[in-house]
TIBAVO-256056 format. One record per residue (C-alpha): residue number from 1; x, y, z. Coordinates in pm, 1 decimal, m for minus. Each point is the difference from the previous one (the first is absolute). Layout:
+-----+----------+----------+----------+
!   i !       xx !       yy !       zz !
+-----+----------+----------+----------+
! NUM !        X !        Y !        Z !
...
+-----+----------+----------+----------+
This chain:
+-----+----------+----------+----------+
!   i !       xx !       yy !       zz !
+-----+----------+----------+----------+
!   1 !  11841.2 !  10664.8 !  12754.9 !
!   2 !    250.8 !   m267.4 !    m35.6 !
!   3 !    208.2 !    m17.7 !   m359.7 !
!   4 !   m149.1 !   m345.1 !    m73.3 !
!   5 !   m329.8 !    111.4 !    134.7 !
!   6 !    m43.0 !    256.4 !   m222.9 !
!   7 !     98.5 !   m236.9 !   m273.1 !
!   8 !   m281.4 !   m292.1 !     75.2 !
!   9 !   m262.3 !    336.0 !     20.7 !
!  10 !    156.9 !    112.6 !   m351.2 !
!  11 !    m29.7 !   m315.0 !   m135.6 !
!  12 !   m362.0 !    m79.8 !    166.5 !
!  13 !   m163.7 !    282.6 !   m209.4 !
!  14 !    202.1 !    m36.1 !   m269.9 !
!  15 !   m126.7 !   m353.1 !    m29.2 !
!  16 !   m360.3 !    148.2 !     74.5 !
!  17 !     26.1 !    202.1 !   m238.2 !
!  18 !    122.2 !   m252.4 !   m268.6 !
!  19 !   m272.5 !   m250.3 !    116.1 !
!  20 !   m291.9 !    299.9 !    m14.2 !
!  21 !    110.5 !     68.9 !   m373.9 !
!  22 !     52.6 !   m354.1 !   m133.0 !
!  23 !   m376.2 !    m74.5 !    183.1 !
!  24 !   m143.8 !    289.1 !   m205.4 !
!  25 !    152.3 !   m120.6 !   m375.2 !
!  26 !    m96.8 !   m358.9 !     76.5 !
!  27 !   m345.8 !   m130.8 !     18.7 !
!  28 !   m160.9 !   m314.8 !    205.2 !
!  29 !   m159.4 !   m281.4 !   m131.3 !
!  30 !   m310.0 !     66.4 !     45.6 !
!  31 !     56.8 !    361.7 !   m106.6 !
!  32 !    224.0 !   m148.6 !   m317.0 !
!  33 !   m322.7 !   m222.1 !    m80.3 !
!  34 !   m232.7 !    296.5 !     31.7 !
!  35 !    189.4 !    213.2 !   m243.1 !
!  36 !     50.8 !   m301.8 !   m291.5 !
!  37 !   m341.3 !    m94.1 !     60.2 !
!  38 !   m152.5 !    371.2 !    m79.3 !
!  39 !    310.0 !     63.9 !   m296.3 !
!  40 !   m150.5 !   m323.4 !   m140.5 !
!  41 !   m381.5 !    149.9 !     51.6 !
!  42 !    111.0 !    302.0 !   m146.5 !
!  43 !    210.8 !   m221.3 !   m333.6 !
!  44 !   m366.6 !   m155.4 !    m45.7 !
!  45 !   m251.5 !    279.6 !      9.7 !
!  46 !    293.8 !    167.5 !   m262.0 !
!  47 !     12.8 !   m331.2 !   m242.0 !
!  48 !   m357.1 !     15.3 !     48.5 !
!  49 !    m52.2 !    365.5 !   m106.3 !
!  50 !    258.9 !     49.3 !   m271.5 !
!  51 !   m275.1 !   m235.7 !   m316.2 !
!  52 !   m275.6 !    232.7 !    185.5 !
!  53 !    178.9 !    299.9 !    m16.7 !
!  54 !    168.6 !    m88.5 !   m372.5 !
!  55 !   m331.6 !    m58.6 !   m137.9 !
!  56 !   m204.7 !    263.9 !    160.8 !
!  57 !    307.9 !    286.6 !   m162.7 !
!  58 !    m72.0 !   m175.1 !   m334.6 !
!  59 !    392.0 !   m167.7 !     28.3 !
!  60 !   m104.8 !   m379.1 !    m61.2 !
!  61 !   m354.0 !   m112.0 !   m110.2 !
!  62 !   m277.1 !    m77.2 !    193.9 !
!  63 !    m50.2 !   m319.2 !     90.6 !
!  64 !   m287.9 !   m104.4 !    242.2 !
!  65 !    135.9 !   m337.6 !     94.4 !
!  66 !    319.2 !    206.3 !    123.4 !
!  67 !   m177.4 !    286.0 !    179.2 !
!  68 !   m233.8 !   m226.6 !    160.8 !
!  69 !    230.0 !   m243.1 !    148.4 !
!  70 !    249.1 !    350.0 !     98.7 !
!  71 !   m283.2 !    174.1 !    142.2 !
!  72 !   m128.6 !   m286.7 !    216.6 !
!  73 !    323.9 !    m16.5 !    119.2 !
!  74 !     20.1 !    313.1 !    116.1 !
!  75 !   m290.5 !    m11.0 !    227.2 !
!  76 !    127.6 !   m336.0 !    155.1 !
!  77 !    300.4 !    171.3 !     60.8 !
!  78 !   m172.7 !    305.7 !    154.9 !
!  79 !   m256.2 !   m178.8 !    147.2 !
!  80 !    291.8 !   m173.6 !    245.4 !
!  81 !     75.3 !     87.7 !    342.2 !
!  82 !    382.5 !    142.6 !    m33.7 !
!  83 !    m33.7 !    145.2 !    376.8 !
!  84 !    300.1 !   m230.6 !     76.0 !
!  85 !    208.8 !    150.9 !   m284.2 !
!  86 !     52.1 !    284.1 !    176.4 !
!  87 !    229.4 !    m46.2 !    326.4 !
!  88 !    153.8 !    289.9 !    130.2 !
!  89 !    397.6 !     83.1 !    m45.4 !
!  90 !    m81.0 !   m132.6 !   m355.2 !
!  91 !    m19.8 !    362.1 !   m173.4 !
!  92 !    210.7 !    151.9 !   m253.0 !
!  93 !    289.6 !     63.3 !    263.0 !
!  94 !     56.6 !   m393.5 !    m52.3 !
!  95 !    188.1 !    m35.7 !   m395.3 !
!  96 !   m267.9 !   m162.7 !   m225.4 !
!  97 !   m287.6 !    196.7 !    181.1 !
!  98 !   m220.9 !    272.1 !   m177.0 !
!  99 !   m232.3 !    m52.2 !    311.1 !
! 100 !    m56.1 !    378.9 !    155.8 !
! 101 !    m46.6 !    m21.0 !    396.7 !
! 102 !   m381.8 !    179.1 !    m50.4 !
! 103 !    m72.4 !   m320.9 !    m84.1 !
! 104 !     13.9 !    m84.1 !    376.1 !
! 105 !    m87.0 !    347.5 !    143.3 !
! 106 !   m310.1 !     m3.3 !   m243.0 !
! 107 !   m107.9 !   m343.3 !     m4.7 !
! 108 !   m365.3 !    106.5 !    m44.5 !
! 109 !    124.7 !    205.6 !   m299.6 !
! 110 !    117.8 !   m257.2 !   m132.3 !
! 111 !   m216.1 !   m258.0 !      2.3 !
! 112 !   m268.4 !    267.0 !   m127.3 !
! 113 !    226.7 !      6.7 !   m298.3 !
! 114 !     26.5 !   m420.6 !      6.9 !
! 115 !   m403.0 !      0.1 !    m11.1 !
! 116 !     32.9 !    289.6 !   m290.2 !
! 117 !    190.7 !   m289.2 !   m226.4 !
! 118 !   m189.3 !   m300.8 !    131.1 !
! 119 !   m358.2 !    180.8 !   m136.6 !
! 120 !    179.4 !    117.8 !   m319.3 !
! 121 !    122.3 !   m334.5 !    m48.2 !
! 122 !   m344.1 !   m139.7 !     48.6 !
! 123 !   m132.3 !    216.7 !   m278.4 !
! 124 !    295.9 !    m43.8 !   m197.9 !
! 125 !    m79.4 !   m324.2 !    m13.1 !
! 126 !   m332.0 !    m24.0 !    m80.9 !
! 127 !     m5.0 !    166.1 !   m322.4 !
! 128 !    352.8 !    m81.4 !   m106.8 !
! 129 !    m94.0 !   m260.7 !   m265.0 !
! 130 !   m285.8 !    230.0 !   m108.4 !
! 131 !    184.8 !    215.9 !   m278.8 !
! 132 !    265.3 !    241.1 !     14.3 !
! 133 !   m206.6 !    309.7 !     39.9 !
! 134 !   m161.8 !   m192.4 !    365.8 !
! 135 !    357.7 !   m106.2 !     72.2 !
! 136 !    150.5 !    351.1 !    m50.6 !
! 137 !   m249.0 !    161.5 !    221.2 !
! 138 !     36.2 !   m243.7 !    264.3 !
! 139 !    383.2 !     40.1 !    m16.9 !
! 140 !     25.4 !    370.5 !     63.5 !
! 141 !    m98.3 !    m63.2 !    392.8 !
! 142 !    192.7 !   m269.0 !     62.0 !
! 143 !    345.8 !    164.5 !   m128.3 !
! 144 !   m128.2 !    342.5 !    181.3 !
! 145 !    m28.4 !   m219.8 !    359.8 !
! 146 !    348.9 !   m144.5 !    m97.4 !
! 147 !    130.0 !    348.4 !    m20.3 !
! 148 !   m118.7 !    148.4 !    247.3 !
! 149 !     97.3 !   m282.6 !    304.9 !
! 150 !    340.3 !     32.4 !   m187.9 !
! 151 !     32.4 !    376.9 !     57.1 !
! 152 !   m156.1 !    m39.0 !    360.6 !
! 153 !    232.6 !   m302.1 !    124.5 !
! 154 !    289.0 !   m106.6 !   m274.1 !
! 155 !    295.1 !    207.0 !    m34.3 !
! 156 !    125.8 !     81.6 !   m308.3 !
! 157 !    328.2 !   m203.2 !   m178.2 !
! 158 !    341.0 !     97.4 !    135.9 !
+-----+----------+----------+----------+
């Protein structure tokens, strides 16, 4: 093979190479948009669970007016359709991402687990303003489907 032959091959791969790697750290839009729009799901079921969760461990009072309005927003949150949240090359080999890549080889796994949270939520809700005692018992299912879709499909903090 020629000198400068060899040198445009070198380069060619090198260059594929680069390009491969910089394609895998870097997102799309529409991927980009995915991901914030999930992280921001995420940020609002957790602002909506930490008065819950506060209250129901006996950390801040309970207030009805608070656990009402948090608990009905936790079943509109989990009542909405996220399936375009979830894009593929958007897992946690992407910086930012907890996102584990079951979630797209076990979609139906997944979305059991979505349904798991959207009936908690549903019963959360319900009773929420009803007293501590109906909100605590209510609570315990809802934080037990959180916990278990994040063992299934987030990975843990790096």
């Amino acid at each position: 093979m020629p000198k400068n032959l060899n040198r445009v091959v070198v380069a060619a791969i090198a260059f594929g190479i680069a390009g491969a790697a910089f394609a895998a750290g870097h997102l799309t839009e529409d991927q980009q948009r995915a991901m914030d729009a999930r992280q921001s799901h995420m940020g609002l079921y957790s602002f909506n669970l930490g008065p819950i969760g506060a209250m129901a461990q006996d950390k801040i009072p309970y207030d009805a007016a608070t656990a009402a309005s948090a608990a009905a927003n936790l079943a509109a949150l989990a009542s909405i359709d996220q399936t375009a949240y979830w894009v593929e090359g958007t897992d946690a080999s992407i910086e930012g991402s907890r996102a584990k890549a079951e979630i797209w080889t076990d979609a139906a796994g997944y979305m059991a687990e979505k349904e798991k949270l959207t009936a908690a939520s549903a019963a959360l809700a319900a009773v929420a303003g009803d007293g501590l005692d109906a909100m605590k018992a209510a609570f315990g299912p809802v934080g037990q489907s959180c916990g278990s879709c994040h063992e299934a499909y987030r990975a843990p903090r790096t």
